[in-house]
CHARMM-style PDB file with segment names, atoms N, HN, CA, C and O in Angstrom:
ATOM      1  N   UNK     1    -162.842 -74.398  16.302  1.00  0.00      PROA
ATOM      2  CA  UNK     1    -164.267 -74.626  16.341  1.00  0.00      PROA
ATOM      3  C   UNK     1    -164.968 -73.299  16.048  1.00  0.00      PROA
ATOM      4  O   UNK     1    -164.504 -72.227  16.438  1.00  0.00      PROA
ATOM      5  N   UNK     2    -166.058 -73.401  15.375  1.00  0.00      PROA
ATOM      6  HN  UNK     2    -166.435 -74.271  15.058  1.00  0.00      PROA
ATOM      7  CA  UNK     2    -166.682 -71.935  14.969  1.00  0.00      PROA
ATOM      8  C   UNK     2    -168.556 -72.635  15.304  1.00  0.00      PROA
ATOM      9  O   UNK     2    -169.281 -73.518  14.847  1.00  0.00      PROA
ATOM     10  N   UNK     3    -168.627 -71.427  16.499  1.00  0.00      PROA
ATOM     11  HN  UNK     3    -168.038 -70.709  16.871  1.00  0.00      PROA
ATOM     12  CA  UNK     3    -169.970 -71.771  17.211  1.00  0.00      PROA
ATOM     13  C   UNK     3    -170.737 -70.144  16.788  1.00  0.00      PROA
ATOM     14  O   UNK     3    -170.328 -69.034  17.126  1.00  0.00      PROA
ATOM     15  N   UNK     4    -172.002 -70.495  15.917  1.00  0.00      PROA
ATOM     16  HN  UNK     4    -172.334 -71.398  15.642  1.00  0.00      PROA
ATOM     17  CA  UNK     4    -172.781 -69.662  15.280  1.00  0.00      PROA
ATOM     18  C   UNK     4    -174.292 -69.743  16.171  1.00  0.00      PROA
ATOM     19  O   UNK     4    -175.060 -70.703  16.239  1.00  0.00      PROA
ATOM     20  N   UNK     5    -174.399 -68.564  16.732  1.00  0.00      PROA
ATOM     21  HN  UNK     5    -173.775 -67.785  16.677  1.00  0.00      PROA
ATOM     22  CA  UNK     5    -175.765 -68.668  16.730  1.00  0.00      PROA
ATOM     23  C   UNK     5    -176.897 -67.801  16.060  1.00  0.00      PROA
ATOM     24  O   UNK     5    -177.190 -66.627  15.834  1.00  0.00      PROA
ATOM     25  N   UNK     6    -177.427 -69.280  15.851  1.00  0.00      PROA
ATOM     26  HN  UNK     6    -177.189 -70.234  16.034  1.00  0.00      PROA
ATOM     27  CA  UNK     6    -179.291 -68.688  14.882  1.00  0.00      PROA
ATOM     28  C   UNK     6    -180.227 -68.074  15.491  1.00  0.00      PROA
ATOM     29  O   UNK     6    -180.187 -67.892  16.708  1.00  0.00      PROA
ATOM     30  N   UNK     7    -180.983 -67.758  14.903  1.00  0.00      PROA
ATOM     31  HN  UNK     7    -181.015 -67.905  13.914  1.00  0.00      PROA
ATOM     32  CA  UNK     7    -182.072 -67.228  16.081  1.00  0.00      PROA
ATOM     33  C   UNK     7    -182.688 -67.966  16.638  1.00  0.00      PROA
ATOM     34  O   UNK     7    -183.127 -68.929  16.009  1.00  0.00      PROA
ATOM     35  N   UNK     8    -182.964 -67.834  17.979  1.00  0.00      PROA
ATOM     36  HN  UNK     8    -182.607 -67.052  18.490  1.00  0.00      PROA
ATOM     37  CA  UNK     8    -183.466 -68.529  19.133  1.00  0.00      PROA
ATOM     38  C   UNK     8    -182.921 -69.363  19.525  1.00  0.00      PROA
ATOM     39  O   UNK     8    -181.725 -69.242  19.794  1.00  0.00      PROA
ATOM     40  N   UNK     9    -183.475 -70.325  19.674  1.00  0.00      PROA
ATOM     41  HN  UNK     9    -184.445 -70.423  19.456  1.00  0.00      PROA
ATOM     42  CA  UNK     9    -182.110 -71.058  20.781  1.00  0.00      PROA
ATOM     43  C   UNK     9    -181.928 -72.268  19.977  1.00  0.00      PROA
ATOM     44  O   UNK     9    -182.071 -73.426  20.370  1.00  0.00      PROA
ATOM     45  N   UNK    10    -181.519 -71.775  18.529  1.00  0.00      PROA
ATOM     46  HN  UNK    10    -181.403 -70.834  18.210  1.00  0.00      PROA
ATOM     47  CA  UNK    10    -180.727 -72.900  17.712  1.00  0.00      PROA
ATOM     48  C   UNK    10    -178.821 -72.249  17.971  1.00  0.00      PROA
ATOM     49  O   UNK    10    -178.465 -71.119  17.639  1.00  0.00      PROA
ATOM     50  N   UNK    11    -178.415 -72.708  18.252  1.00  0.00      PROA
ATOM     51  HN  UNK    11    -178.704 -73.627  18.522  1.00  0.00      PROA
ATOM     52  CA  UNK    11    -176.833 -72.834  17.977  1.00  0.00      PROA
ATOM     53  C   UNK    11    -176.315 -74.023  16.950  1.00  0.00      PROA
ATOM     54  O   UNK    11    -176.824 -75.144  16.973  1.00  0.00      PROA
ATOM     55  N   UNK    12    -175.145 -73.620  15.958  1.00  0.00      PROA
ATOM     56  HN  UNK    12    -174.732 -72.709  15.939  1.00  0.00      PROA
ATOM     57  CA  UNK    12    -174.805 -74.552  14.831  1.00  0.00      PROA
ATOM     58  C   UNK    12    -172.709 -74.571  15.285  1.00  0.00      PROA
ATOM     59  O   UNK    12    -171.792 -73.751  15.251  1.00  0.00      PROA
ATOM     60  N   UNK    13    -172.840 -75.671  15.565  1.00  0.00      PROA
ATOM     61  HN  UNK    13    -173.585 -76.337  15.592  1.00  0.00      PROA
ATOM     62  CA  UNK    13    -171.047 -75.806  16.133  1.00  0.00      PROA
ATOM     63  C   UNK    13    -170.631 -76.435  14.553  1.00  0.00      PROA
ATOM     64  O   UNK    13    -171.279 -76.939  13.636  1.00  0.00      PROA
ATOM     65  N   UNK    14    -169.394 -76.154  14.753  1.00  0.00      PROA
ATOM     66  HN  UNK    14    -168.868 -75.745  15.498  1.00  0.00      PROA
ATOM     67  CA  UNK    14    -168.431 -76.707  13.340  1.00  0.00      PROA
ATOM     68  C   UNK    14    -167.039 -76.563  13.198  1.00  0.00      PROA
ATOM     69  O   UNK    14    -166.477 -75.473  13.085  1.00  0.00      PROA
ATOM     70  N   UNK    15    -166.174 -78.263  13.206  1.00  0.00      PROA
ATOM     71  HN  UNK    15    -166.630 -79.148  13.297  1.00  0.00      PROA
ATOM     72  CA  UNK    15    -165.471 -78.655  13.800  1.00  0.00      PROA
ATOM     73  C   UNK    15    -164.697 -79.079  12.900  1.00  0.00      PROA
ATOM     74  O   UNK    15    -165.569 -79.772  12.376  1.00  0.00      PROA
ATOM     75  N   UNK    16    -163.273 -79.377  11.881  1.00  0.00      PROA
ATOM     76  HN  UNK    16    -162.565 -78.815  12.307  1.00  0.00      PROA
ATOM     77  CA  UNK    16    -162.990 -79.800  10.922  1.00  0.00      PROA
ATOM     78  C   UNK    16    -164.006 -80.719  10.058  1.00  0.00      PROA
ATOM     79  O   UNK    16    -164.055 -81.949  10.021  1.00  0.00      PROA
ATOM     80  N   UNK    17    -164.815 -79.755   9.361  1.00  0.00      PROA
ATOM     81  HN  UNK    17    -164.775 -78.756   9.391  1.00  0.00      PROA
ATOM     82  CA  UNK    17    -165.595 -80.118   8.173  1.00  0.00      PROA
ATOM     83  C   UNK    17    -166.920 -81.034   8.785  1.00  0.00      PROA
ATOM     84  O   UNK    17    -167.535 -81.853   8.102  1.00  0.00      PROA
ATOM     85  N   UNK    18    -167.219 -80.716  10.215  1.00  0.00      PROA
ATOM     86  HN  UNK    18    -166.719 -80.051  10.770  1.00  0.00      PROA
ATOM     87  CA  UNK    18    -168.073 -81.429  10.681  1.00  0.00      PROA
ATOM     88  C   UNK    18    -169.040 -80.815  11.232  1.00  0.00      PROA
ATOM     89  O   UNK    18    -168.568 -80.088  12.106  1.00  0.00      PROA
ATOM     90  N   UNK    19    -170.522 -80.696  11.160  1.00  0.00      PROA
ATOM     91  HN  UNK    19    -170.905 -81.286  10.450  1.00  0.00      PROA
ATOM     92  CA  UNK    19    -171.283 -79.408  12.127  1.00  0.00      PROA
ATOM     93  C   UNK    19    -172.573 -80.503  13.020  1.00  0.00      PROA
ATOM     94  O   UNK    19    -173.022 -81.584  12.637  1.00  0.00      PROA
ATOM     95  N   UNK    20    -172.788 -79.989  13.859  1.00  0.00      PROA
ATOM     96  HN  UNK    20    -172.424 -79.112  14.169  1.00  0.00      PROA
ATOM     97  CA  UNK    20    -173.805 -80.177  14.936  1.00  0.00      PROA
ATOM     98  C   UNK    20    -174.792 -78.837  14.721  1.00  0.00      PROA
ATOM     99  O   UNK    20    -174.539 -77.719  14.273  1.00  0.00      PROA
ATOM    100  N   UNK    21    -175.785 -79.321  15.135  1.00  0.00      PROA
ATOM    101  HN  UNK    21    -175.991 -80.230  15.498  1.00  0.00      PROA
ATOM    102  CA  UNK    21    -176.424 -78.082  15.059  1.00  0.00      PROA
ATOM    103  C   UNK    21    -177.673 -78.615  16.280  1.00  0.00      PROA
ATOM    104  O   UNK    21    -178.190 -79.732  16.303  1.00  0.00      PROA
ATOM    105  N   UNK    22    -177.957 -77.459  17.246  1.00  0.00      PROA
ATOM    106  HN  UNK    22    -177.537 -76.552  17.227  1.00  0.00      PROA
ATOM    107  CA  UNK    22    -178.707 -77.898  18.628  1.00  0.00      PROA
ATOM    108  C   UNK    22    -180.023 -77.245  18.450  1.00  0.00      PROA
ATOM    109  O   UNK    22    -180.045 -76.068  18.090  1.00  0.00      PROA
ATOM    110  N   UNK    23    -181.146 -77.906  18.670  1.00  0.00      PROA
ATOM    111  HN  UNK    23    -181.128 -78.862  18.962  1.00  0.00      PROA
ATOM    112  CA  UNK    23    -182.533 -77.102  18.403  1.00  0.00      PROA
ATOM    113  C   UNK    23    -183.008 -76.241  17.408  1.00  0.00      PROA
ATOM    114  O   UNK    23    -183.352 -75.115  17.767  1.00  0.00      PROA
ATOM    115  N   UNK    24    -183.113 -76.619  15.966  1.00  0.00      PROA
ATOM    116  HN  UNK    24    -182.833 -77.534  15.675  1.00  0.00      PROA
ATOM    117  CA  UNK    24    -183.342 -75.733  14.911  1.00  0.00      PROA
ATOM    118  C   UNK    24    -185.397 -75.919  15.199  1.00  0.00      PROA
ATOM    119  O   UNK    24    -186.356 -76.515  14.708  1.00  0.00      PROA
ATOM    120  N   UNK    25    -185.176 -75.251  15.964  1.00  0.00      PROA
ATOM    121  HN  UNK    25    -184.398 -74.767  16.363  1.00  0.00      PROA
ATOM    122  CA  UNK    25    -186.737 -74.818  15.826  1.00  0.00      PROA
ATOM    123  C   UNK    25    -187.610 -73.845  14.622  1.00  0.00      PROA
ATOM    124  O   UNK    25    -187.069 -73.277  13.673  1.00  0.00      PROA
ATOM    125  N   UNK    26    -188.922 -73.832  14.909  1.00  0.00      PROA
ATOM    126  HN  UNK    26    -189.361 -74.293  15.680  1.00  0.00      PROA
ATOM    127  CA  UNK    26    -189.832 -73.007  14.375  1.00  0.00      PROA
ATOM    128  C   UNK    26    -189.361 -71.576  13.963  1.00  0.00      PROA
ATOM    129  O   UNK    26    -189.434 -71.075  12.841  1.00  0.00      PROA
ATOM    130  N   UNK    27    -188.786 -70.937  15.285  1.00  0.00      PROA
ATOM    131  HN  UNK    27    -188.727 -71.344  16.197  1.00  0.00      PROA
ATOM    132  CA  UNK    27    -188.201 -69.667  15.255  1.00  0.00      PROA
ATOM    133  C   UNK    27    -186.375 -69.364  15.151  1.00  0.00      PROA
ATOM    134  O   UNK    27    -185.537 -68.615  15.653  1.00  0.00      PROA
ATOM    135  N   UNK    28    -186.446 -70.356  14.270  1.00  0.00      PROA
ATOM    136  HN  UNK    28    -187.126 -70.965  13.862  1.00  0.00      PROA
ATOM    137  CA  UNK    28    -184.999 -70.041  13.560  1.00  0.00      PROA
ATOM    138  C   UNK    28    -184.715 -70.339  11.912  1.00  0.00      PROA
ATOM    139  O   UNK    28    -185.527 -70.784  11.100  1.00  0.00      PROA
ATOM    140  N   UNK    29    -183.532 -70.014  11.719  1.00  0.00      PROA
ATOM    141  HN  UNK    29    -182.873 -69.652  12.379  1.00  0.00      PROA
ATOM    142  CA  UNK    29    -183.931 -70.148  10.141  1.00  0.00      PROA
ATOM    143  C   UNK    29    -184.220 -71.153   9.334  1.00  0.00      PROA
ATOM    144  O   UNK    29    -184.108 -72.270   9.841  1.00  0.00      PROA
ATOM    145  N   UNK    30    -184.532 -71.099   8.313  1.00  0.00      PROA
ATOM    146  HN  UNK    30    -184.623 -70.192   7.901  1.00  0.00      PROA
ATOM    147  CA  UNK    30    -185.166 -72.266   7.959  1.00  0.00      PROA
ATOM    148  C   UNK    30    -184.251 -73.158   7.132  1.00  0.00      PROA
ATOM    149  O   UNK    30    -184.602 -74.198   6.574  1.00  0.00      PROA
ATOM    150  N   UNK    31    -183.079 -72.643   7.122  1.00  0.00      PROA
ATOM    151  HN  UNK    31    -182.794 -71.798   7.575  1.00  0.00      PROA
ATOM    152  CA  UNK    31    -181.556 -73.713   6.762  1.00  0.00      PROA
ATOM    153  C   UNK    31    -181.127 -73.932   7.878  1.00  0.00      PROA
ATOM    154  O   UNK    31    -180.178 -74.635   7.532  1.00  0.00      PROA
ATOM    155  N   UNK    32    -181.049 -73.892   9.118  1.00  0.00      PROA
ATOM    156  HN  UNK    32    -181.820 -73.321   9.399  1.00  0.00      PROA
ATOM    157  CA  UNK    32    -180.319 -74.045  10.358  1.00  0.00      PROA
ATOM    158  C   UNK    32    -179.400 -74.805  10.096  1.00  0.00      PROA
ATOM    159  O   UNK    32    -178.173 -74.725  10.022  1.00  0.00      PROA
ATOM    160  N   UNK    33    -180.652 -76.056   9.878  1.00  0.00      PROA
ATOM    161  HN  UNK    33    -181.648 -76.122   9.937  1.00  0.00      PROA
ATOM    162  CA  UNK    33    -179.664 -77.821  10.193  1.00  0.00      PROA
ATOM    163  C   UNK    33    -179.226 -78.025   8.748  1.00  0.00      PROA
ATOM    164  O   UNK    33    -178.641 -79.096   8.593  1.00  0.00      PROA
ATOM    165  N   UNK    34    -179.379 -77.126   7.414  1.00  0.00      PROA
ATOM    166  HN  UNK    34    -179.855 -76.256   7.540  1.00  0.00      PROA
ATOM    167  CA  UNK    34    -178.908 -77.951   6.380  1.00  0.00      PROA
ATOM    168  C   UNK    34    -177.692 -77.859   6.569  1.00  0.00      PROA
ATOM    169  O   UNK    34    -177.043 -76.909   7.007  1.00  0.00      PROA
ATOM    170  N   UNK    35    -177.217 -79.338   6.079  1.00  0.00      PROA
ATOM    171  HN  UNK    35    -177.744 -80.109   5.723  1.00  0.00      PROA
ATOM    172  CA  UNK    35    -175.753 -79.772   5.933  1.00  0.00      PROA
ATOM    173  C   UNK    35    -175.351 -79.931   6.714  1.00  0.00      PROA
ATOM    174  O   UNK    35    -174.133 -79.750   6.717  1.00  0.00      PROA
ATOM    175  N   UNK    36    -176.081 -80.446   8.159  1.00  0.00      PROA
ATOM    176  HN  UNK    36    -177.070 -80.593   8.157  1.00  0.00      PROA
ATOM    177  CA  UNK    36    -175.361 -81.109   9.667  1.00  0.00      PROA
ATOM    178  C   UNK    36    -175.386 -82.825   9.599  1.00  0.00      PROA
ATOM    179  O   UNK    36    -176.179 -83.749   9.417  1.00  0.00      PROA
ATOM    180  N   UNK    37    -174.443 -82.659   9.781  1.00  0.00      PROA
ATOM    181  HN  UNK    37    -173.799 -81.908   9.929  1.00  0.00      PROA
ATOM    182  CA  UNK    37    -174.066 -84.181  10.287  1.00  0.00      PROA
ATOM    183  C   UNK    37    -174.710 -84.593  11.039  1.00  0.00      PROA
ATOM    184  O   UNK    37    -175.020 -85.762  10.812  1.00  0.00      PROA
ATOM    185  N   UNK    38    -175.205 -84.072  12.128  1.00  0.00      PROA
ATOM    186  HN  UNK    38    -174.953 -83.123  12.313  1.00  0.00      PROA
ATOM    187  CA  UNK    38    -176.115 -84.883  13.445  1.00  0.00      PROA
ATOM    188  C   UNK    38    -176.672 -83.118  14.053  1.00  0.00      PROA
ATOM    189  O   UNK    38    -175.972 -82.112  14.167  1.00  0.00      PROA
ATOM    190  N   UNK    39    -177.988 -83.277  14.310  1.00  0.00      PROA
ATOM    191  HN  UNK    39    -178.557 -84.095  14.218  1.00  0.00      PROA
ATOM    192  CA  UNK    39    -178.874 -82.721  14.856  1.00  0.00      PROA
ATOM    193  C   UNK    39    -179.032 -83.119  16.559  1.00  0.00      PROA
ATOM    194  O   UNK    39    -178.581 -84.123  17.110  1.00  0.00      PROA
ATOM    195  N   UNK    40    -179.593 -82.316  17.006  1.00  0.00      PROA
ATOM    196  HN  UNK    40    -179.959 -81.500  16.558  1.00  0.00      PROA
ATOM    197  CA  UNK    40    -179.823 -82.381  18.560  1.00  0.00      PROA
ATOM    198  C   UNK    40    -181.210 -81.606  19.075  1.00  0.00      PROA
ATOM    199  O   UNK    40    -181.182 -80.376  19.105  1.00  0.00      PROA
ATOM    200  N   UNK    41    -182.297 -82.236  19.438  1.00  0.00      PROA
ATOM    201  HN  UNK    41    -182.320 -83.236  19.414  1.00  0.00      PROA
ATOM    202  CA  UNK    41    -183.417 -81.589  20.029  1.00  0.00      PROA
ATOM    203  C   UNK    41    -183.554 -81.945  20.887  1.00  0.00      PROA
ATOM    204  O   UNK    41    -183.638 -83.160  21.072  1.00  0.00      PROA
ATOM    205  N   UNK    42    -183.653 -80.994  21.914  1.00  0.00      PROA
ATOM    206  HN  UNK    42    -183.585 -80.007  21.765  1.00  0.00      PROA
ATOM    207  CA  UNK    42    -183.298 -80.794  23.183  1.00  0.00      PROA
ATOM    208  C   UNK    42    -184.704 -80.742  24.387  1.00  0.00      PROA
ATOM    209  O   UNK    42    -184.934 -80.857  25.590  1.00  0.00      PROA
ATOM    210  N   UNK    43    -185.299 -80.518  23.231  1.00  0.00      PROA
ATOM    211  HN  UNK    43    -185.112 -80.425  22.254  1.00  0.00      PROA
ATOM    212  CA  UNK    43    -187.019 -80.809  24.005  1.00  0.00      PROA
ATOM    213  C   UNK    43    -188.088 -80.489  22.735  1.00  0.00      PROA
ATOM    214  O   UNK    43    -187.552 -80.025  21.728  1.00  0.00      PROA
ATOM    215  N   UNK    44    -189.512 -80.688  22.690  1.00  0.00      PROA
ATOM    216  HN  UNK    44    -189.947 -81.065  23.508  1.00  0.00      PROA
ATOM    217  CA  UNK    44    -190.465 -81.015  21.823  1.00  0.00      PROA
ATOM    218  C   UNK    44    -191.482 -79.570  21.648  1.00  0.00      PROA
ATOM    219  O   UNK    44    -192.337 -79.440  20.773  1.00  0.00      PROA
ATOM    220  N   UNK    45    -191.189 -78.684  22.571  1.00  0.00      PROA
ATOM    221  HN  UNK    45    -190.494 -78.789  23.282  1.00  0.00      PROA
ATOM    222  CA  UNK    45    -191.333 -77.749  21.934  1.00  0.00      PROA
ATOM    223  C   UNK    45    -191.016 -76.696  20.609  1.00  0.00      PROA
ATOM    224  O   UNK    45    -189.953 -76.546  20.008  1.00  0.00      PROA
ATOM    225  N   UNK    46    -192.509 -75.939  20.355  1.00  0.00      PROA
ATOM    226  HN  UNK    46    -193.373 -76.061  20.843  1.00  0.00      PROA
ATOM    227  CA  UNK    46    -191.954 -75.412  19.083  1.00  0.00      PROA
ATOM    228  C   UNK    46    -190.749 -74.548  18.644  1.00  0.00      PROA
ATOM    229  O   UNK    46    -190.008 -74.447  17.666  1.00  0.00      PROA
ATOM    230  N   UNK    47    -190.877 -74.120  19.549  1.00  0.00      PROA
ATOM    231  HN  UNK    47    -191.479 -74.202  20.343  1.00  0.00      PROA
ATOM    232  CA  UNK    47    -189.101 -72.744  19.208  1.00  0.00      PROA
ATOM    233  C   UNK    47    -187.903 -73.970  19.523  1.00  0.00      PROA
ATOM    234  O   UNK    47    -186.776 -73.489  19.410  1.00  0.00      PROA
ATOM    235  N   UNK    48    -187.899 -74.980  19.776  1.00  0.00      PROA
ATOM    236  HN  UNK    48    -188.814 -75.370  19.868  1.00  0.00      PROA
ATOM    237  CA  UNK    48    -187.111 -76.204  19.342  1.00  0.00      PROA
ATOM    238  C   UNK    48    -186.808 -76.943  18.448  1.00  0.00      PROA
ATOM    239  O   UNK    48    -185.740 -77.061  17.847  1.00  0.00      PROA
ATOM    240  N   UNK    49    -187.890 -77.535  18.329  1.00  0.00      PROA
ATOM    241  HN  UNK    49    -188.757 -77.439  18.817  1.00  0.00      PROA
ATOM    242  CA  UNK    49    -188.369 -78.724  17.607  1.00  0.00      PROA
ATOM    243  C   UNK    49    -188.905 -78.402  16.597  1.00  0.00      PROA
ATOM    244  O   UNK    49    -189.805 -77.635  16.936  1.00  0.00      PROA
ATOM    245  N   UNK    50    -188.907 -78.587  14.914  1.00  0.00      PROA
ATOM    246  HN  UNK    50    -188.175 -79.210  14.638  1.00  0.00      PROA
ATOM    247  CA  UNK    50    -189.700 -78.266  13.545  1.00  0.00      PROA
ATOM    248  C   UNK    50    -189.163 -78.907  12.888  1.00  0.00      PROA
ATOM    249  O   UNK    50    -187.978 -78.748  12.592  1.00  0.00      PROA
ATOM    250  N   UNK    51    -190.412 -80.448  12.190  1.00  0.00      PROA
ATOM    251  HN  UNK    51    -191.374 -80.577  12.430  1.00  0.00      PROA
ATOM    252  CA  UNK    51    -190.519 -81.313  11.358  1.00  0.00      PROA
ATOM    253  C   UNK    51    -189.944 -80.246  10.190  1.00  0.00      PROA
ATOM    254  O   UNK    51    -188.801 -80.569   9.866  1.00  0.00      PROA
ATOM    255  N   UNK    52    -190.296 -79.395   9.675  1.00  0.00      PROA
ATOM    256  HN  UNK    52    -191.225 -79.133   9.938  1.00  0.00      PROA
ATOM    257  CA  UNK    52    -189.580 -78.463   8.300  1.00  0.00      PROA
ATOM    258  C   UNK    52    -188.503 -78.151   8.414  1.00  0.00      PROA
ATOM    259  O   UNK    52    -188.121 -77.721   7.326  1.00  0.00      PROA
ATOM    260  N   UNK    53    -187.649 -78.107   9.223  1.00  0.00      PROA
ATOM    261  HN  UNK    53    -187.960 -78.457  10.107  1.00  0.00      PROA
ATOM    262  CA  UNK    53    -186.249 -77.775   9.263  1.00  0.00      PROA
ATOM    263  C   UNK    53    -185.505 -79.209   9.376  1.00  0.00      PROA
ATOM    264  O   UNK    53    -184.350 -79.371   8.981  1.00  0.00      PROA
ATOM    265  N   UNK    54    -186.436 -80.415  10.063  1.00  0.00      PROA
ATOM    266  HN  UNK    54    -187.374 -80.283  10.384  1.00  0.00      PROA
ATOM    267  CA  UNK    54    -185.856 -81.493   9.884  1.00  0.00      PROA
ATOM    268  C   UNK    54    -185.794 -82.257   8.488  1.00  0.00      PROA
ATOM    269  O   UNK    54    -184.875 -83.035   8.234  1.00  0.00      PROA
ATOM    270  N   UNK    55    -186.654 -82.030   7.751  1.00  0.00      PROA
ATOM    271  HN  UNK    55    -187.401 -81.398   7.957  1.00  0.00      PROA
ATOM    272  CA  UNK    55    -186.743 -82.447   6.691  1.00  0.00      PROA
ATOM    273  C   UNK    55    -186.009 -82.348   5.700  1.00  0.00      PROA
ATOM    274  O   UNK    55    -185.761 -83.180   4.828  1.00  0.00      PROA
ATOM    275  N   UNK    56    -185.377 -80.499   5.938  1.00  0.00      PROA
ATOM    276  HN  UNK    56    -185.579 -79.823   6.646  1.00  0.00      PROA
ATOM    277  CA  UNK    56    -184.639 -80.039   4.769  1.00  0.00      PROA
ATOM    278  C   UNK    56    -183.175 -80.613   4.998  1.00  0.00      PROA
ATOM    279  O   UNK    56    -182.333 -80.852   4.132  1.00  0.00      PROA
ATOM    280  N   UNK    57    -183.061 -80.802   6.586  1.00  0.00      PROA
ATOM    281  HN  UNK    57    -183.745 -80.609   7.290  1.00  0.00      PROA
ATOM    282  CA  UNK    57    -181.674 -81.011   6.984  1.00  0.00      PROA
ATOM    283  C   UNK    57    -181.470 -82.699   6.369  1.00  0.00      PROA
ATOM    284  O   UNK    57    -180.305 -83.083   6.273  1.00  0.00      PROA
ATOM    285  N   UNK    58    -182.225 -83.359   6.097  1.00  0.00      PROA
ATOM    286  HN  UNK    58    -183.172 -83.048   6.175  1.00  0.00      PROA
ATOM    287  CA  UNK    58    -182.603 -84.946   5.854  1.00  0.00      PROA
ATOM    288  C   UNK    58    -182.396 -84.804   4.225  1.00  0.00      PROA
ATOM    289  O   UNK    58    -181.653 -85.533   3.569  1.00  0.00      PROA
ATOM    290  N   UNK    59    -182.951 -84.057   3.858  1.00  0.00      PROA
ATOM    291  HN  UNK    59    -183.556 -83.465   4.392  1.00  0.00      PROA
ATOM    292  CA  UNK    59    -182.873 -84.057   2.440  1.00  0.00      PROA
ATOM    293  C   UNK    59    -181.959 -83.487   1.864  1.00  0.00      PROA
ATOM    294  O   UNK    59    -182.006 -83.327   0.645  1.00  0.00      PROA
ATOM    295  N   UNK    60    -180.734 -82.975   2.746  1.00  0.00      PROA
ATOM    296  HN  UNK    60    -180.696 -83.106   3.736  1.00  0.00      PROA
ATOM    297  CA  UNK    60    -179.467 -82.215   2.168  1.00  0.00      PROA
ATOM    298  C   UNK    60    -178.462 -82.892   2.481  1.00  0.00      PROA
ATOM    299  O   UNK    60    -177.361 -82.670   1.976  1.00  0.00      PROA
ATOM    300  N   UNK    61    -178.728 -84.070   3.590  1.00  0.00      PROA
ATOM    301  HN  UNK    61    -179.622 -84.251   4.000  1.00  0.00      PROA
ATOM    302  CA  UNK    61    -177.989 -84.947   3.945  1.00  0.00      PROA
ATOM    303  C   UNK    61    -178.642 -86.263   4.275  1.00  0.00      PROA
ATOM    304  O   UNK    61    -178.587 -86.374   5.500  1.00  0.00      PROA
ATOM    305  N   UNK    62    -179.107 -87.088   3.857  1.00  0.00      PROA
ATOM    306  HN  UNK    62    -179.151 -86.998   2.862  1.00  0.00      PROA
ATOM    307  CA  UNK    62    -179.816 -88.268   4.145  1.00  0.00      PROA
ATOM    308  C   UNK    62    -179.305 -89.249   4.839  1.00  0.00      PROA
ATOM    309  O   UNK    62    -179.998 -90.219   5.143  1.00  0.00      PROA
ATOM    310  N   UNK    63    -177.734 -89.119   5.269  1.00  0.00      PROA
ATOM    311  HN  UNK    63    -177.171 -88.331   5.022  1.00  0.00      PROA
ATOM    312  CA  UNK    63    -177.149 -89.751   6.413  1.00  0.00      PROA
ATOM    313  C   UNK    63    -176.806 -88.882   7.803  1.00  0.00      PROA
ATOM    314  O   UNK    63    -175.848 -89.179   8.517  1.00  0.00      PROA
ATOM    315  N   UNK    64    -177.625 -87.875   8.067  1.00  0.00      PROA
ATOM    316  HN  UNK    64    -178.403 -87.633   7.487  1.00  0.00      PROA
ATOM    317  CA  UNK    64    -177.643 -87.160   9.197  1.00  0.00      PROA
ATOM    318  C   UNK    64    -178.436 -87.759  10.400  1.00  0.00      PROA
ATOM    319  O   UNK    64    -179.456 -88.447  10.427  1.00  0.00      PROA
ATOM    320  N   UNK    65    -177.799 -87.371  11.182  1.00  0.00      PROA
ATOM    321  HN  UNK    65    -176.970 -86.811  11.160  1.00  0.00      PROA
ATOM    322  CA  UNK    65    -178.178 -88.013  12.646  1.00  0.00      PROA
ATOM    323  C   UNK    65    -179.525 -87.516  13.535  1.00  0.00      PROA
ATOM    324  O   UNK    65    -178.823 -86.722  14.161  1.00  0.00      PROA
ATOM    325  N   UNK    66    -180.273 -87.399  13.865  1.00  0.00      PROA
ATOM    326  HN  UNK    66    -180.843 -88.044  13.356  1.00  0.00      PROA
ATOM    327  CA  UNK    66    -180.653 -86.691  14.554  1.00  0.00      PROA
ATOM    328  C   UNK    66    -181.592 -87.272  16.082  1.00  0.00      PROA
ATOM    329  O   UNK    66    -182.618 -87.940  16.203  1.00  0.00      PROA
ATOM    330  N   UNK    67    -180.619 -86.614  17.112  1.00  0.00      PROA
ATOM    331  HN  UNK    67    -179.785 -86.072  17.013  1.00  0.00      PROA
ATOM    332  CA  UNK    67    -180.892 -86.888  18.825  1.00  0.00      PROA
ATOM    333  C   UNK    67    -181.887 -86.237  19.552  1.00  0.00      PROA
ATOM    334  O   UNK    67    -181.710 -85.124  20.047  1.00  0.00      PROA
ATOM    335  N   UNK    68    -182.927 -86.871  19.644  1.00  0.00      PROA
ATOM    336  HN  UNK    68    -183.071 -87.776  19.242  1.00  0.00      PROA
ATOM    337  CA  UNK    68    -183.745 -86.275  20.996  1.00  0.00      PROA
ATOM    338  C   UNK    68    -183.363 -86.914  22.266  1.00  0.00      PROA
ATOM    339  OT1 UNK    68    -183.894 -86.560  23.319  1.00  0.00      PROA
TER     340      UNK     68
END
C-alpha cells in the first residue's frame, strides 16, 4: 500500500492499481482525486470539501465513487 499525503488534510491511499483518496479540499492540490476510484469527504468544510477537485476527479474517471 503506498499512502501519500497532499496538502492539508487530503491523504491519497493506493492499493494494487486501486486509489482512495480522503478530503481533497480547497487547500490541496488541484489533481488530488484525479484518477481515484472512490473519493471520501469527511465533512463540508472548505479545506475538505471542493466542487473543483470533484469535478476533475469525475471527469478523469466518470465511474468514480464519491462518499460523504
Amino acid at each position: 500500500m503506498k499512502l501519500t499525503k497532499k496538502s492539508h488534510a487530503c491523504v491519497r491511499l493506493e492499493k494494487d492499481g486501486r486509489t482512495l483518496v480522503l478530503d481533497p479540499g480547497g487547500f490541496s492540490e488541484a489533481d488530488a482525486a484525479v484518477g481515484a476510484e472512490a473519493i471520501l469527504i469527511t465533512h463540508e468544510h472548505p479545506d475538505h470539501f471542493n466542487e473543483e477537485r470533484l469535478r476533475a476527479a469525475l471527469d478523469a474517471n466518470p465511474a468514480a465513487e464519491i462518499w460523504t
